[in-house]
C-alpha positions as CSV (number, residue, x, y, z in Angstrom):
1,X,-26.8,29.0,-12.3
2,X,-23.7,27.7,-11.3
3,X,-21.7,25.7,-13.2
4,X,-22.2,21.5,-12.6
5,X,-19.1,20.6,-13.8
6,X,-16.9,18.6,-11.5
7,X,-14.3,21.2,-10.0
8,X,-11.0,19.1,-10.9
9,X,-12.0,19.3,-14.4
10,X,-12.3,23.0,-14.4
11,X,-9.4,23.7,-12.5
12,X,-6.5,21.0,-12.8
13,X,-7.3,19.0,-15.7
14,X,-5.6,21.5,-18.5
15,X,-2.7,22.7,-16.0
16,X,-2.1,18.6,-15.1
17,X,-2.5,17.4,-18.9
18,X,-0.4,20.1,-20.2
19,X,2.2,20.1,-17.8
20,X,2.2,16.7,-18.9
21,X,2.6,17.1,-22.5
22,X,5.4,19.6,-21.7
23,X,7.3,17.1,-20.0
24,X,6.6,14.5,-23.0
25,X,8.1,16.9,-25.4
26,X,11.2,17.8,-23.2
27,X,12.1,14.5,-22.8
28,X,11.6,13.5,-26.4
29,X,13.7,16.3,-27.3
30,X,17.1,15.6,-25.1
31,X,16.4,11.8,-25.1
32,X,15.3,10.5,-28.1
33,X,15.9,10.2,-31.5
34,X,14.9,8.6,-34.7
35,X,16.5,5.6,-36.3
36,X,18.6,6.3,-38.9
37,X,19.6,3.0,-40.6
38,X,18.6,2.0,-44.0
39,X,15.7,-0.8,-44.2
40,X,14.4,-2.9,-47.4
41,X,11.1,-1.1,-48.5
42,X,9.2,-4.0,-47.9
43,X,10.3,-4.9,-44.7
44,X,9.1,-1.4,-44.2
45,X,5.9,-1.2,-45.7
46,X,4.8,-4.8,-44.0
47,X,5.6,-2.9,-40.7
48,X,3.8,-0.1,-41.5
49,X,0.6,-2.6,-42.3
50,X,0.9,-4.1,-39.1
51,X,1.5,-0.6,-37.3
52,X,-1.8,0.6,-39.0
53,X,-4.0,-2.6,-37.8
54,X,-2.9,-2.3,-34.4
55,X,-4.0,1.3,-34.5
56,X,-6.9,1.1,-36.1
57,X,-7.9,-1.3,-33.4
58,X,-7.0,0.4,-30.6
59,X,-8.4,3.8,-31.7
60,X,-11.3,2.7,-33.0
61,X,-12.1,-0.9,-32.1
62,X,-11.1,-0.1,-28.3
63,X,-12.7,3.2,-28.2
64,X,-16.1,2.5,-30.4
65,X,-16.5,-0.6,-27.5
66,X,-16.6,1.5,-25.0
67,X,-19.5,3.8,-26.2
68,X,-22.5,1.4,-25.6
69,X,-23.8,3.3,-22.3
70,X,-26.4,5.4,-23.7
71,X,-25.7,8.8,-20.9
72,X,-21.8,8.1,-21.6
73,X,-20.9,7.6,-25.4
74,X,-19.3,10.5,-26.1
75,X,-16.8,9.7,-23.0
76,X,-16.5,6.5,-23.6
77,X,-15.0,7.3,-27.2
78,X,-13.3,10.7,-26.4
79,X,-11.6,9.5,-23.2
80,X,-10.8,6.3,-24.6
81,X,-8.7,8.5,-27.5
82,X,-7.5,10.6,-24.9
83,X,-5.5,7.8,-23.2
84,X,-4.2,5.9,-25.8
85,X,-2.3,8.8,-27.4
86,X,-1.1,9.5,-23.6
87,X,-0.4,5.9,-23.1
88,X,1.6,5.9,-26.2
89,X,3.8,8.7,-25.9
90,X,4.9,7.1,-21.9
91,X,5.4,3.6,-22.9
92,X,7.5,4.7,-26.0
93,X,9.6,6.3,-23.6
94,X,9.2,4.1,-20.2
95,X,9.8,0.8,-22.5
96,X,12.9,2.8,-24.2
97,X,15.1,3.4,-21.1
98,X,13.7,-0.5,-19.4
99,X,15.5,-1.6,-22.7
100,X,18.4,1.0,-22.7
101,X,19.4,1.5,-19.5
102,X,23.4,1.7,-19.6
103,X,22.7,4.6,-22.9
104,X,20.0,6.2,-21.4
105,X,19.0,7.0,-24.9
106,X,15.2,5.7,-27.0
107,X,15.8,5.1,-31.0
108,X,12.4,5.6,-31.8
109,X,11.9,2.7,-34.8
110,X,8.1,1.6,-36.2
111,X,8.2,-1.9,-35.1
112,X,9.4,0.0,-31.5
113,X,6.0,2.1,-31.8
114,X,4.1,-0.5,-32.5
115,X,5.0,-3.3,-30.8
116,X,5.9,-1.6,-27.6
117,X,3.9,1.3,-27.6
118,X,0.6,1.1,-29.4
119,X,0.1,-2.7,-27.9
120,X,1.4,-1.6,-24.2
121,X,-1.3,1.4,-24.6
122,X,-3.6,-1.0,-25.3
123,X,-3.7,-2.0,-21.5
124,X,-5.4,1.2,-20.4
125,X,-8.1,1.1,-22.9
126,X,-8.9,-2.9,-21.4
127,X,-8.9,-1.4,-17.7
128,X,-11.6,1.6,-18.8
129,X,-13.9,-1.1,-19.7
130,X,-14.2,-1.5,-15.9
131,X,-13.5,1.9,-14.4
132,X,-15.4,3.8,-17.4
133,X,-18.4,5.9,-15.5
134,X,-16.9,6.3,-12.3
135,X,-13.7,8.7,-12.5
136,X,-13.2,11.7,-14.3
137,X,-10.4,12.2,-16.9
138,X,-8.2,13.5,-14.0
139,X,-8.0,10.2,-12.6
140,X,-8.0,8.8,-15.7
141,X,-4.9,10.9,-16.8
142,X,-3.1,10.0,-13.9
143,X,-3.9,6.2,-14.1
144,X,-1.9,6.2,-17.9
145,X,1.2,6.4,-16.3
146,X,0.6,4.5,-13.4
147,X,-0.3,1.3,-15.2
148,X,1.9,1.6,-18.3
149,X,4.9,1.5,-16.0
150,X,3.5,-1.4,-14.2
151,X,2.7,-3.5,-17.3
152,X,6.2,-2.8,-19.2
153,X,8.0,-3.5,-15.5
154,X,6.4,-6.9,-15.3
155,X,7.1,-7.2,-19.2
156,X,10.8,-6.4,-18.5
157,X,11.0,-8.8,-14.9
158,X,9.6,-11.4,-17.4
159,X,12.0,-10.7,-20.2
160,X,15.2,-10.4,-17.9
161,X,14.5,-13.5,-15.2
162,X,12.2,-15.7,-16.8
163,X,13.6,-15.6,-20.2
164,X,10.0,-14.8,-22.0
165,X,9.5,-14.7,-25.2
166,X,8.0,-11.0,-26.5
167,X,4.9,-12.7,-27.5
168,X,4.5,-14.5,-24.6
169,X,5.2,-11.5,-22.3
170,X,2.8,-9.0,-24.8
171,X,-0.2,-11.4,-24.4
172,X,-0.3,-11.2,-20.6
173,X,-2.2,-8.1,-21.4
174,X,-5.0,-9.0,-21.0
175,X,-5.1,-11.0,-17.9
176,X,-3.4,-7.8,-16.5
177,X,-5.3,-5.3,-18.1
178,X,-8.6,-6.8,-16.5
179,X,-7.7,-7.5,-13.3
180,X,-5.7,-4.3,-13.2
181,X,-9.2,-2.3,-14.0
182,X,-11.2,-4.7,-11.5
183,X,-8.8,-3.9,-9.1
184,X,-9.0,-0.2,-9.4
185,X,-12.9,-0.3,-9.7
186,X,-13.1,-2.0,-6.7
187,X,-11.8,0.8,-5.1
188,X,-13.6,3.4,-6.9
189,X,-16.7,1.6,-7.2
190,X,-17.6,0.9,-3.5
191,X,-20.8,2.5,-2.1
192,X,-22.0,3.9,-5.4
193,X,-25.3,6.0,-4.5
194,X,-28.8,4.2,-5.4
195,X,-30.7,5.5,-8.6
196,X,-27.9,5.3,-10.9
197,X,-29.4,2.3,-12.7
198,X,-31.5,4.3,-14.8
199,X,-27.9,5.5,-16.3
200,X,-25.6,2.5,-16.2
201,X,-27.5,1.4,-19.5
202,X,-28.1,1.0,-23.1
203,X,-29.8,2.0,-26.2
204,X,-29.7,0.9,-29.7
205,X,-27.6,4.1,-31.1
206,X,-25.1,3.5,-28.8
207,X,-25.4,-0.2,-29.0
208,X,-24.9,0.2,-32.3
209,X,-21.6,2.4,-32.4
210,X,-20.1,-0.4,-29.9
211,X,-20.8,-3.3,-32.7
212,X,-19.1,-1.0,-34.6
213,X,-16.1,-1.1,-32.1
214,X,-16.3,-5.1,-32.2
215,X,-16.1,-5.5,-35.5
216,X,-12.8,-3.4,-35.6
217,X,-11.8,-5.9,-33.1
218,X,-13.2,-8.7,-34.9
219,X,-11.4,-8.0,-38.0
220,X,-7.6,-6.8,-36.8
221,X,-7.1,-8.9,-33.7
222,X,-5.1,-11.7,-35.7
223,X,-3.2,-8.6,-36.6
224,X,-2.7,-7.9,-33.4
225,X,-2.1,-11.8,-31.7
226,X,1.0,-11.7,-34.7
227,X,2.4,-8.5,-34.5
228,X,5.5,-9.7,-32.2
229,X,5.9,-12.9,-34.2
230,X,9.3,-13.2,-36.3
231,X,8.8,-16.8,-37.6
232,X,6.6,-16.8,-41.0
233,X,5.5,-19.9,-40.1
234,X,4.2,-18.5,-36.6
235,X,2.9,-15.9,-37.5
236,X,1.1,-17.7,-40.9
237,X,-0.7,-20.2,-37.5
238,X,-1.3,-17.0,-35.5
239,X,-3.3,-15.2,-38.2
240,X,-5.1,-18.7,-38.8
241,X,-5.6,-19.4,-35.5
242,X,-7.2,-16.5,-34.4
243,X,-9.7,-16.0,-36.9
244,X,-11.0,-19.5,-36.4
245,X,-11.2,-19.1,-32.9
246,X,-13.0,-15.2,-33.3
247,X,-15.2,-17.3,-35.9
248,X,-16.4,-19.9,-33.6
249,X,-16.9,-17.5,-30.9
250,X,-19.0,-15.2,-32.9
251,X,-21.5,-18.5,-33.4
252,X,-21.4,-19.7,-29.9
253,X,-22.2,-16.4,-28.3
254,X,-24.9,-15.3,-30.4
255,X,-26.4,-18.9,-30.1
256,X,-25.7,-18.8,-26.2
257,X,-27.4,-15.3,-26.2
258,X,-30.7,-16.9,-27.5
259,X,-31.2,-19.8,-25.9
260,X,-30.6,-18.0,-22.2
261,X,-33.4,-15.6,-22.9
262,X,-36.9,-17.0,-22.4
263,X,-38.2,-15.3,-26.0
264,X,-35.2,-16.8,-27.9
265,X,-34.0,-12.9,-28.4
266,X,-30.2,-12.3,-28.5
267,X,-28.9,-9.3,-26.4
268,X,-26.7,-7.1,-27.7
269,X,-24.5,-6.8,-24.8
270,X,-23.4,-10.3,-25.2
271,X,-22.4,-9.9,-28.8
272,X,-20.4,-6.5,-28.2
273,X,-18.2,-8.9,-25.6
274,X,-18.7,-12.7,-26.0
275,X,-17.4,-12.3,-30.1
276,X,-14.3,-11.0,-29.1
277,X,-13.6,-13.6,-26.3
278,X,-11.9,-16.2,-28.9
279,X,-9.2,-14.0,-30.0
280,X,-8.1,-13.5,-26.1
281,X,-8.2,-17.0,-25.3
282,X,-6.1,-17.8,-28.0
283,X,-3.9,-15.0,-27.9
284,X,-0.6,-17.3,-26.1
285,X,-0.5,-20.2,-27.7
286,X,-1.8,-19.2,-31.4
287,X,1.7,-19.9,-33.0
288,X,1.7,-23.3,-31.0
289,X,-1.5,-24.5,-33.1
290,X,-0.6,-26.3,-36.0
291,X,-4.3,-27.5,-36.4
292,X,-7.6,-25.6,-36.8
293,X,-9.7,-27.5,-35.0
294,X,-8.0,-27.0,-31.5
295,X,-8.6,-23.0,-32.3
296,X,-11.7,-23.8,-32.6
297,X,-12.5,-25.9,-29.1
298,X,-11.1,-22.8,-28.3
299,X,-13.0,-20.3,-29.4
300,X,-16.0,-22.6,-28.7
301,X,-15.1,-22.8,-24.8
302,X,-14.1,-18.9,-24.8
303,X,-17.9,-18.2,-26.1
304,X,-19.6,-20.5,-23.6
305,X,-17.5,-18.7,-20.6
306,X,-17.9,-15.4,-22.0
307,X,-21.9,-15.6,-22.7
308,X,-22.2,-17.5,-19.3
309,X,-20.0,-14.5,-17.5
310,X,-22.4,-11.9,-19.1
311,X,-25.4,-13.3,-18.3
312,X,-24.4,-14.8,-14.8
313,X,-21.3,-12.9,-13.3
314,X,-22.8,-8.9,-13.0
315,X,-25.1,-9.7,-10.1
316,X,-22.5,-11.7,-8.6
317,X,-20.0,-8.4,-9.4
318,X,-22.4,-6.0,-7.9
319,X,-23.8,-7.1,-4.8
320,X,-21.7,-9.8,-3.4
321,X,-17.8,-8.5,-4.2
322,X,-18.9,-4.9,-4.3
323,X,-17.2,-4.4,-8.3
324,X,-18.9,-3.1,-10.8
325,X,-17.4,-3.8,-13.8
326,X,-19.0,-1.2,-16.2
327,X,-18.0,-2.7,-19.8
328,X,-17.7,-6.5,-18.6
329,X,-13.8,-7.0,-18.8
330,X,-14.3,-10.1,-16.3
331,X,-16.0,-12.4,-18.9
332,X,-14.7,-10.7,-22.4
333,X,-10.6,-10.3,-21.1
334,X,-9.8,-12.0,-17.9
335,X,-11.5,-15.4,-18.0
336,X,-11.1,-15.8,-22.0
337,X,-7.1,-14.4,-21.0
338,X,-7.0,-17.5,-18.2
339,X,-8.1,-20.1,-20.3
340,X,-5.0,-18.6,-22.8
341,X,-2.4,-19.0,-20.1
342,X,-3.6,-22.6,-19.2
343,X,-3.9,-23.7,-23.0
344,X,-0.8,-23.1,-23.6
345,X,1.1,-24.6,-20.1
346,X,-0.8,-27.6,-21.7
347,X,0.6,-27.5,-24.7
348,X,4.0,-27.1,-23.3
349,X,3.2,-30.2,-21.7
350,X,2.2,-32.3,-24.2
351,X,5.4,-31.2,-25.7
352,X,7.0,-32.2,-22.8
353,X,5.3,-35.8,-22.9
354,X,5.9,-35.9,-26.8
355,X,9.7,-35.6,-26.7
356,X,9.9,-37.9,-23.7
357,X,11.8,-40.9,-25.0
358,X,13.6,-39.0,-27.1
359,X,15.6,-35.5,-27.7
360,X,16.5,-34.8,-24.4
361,X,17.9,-31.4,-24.9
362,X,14.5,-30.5,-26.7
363,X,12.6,-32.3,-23.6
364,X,14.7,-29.8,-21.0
365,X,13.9,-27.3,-23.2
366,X,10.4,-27.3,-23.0
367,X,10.2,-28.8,-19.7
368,X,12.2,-24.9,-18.4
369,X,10.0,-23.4,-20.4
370,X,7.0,-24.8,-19.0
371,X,8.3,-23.5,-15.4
372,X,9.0,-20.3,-16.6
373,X,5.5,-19.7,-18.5
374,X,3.6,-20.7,-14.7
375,X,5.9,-18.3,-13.0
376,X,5.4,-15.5,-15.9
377,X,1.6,-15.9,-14.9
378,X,1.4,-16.3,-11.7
379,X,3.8,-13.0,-11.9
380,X,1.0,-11.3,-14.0
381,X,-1.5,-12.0,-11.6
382,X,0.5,-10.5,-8.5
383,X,1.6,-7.6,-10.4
384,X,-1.7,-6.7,-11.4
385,X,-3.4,-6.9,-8.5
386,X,-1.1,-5.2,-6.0
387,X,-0.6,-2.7,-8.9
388,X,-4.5,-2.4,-9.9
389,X,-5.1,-1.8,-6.0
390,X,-1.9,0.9,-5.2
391,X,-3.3,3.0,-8.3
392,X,-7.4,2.2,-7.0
393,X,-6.1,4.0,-3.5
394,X,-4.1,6.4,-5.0
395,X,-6.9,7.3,-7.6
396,X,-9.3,7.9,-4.5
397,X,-7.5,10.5,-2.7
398,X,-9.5,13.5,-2.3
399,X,-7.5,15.8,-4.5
400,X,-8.6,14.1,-7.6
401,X,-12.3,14.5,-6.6
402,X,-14.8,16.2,-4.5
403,X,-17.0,13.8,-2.3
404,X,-20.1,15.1,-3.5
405,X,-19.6,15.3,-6.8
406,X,-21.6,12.2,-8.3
407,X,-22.2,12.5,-12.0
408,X,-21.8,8.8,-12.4
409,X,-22.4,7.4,-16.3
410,X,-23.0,10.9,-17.3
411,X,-22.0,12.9,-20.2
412,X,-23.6,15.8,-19.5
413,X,-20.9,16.4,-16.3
414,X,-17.9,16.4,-18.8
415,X,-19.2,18.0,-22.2
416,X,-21.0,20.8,-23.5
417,X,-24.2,19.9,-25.3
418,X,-25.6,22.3,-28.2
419,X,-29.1,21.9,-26.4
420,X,-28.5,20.3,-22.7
421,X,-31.6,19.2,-22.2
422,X,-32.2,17.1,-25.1
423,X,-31.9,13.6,-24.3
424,X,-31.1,14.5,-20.8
């Protein structure tokens, strides 16, 4: 019997990865280098906390998420590993030579790997949530690059011309990240044959290994919302901030969950998303906050949108744009990422209003920085969607596929089973 396997796999993927990773090393050896200079141990160590949240999150919050389809765990966690060691090794380097282009040299340094390259990896596992099912690891691989380059170009456009602060810049991620992932699903996604229903599903192991993933999530994202924060007292509002806001979430969409079904019952999918959707939405403006309560209308509204998106937005997805978003990035990243990006142009507002009669340099101050922070999103949007569609056109080209090849939300067409036909 001849083998099912999709032919790019068998054929291109090892020559095309490891060509890659021989590349990677090349560079790393003539262009890099480590930094040298002497730091206070506990600078150190309280870097090497935050580097190990932000990991653990990605790698096993970002990756455990995207295992709840019950014919696609095993790629949803594999290929989700796959790409953010990828995604690290390029933006270390793409980020290095945006920031040092007169030396055309990378100090690596572990706030650099963090900050820059963990979080900017963190892009591409957003956008699998809505491509995840639909390409194989080919495309995947050459989608890493693609949008890394694309995300730390806008970061550096926003850095250089619009004077954005790193926080700022880092937390358009997830505005990007989704409508990046939409954008390329779109393109993907379009005319997907009928019967593959039956797959694009859940069950309660699987389930249950993403509720893992969210609670990874759930428990590092104020790392995460804080990493790029220098100010003590920042970063002391961030951590605050987002917990309330992941806290009120959590209640909101698990109450939102049963009161939309007709039995009172609370759906699983909800909670794996709609949890998560109060550290997004508070992700911009969490060192702005100096009081719980408005993390908390926060968190509140990011719950009701997110539970409402789940419930409401896939049949809208489906059959009227023609997306399918296979992990619901819409609802859990882009919406809950919106409602970030207006927060805080209000709150540069009311800043605005709040220094009106008084400290004028402080009211031009904010009033530039106000323009500046609806051009940085405006800029996200544009970027994304130009570079989300460029990469969904690029990604279809026949020499990444075959047309007949559709194993669609199916491990069985990427892995070898010890007995194939269980569970198949």
């Amino acid at each position: 019997m001849g083998s099912k396997y999709p032919p790019s796999l068998r054929v291109c993927l090892p020559w095309w990865a490891l060509a890659l990773e021989a590349a990677f090393i090349l560079v790393f050896f003539f262009y890099t280098s480590y930094d040298t200079s002497s730091k206070n141990q506990k600078t150190l160590m309280e870097t090497y906390r935050g580097f190990q949240d932000v990991t653990v999150m990605a790698a096993l919050g970002m990756s455990f998420l995207a295992s709840s389809l019950r014919r696609y765990s095993w790629s949803g966690v594999a290929f989700s590993l796959f790409l953010l060691v990828l995604g690290v090794q390029w933006a270390l380097l793409v980020d290095g030579f945006l920031e040092n282009v007169s030396t055309g040299k990378v100090v690596i340094t572990l706030l650099r790997y963090r900050d820059l390259a963990t979080m900017s990896a963190v892009s591409v596992l957003i956008s699998l949530g809505a491509i995840l099912g639909k390409a194989n690891l080919l495309q995947l691989l050459v989608m890493v690059p693609l949008e890394v380059t694309a995300f730390s170009t806008m970061r550096m456009v926003n850095r250089r011309f619009l004077n954005i602060d790193d926080h700022s810049n880092m937390m358009h991620i997830y505005v990007f990240s989704a409508y990046f992932g939409l954008t390329v699903a779109y393109c993907l996604s379009r005319g997907l044959p009928s019967g593959i229903q039956e797959k694009d599903r859940t069950a309660t192991s699987p389930s249950l290994f993403a509720m893992l993933g969210t609670l990874f999530l759930w428990t590092f994202w104020p790392s995460f919302n804080c990493a790029l924060l220098n100010d003590p007292n920042e970063r002391k509002n961030a951590v605050f901030n987002t917990y309330y806001a992941l806290a009120v979430s959590t209640v909101t969409a698990t109450s939102v969950s049963a009161w939309a079904h007709p039995q009172g019952k609370i759906n699983m999918t909800h909670i794996h998303n709609a949890v998560l959707a109060g550290g997004v939405a508070v992700g911009a403006s969490c060192h702005l906050i100096s009081s719980p309560w408005l993390a908390m209308v926060l968190g509140f509204v990011a719950g009701l949108i997110s539970s409402a998106g789940a419930e409401c937005l896939p049949v809208c997805f489906n059959q009227v744009l023609g997306v399918h978003d296979t992990c619901g990035v819409y609802y859990t990243f882009s919406l809950p990422g919106l409602l970030g990006g207006i927060t805080y142009i209000v709150l540069l507002t009311l800043q605005i209003s709040w220094t009106k009669n008084s400290m004028t340099g402080y009211q031009v101050l904010y009033s530039e920085a106000l323009r500046m922070a609806v051009a940085s999103n405006a800029l996200c949007l544009v970027f994304s969607l130009v570079s989300g569609f460029l990469t969904g056109l690029f990604l279809n080209l026949k020499i990444w596929k075959r047309p007949h090849i559709t194993k669609y939300f199916d491990d069985q067409a990427f892995w070898k089973f010890p007995h194939l036909a269980v569970g198949f």
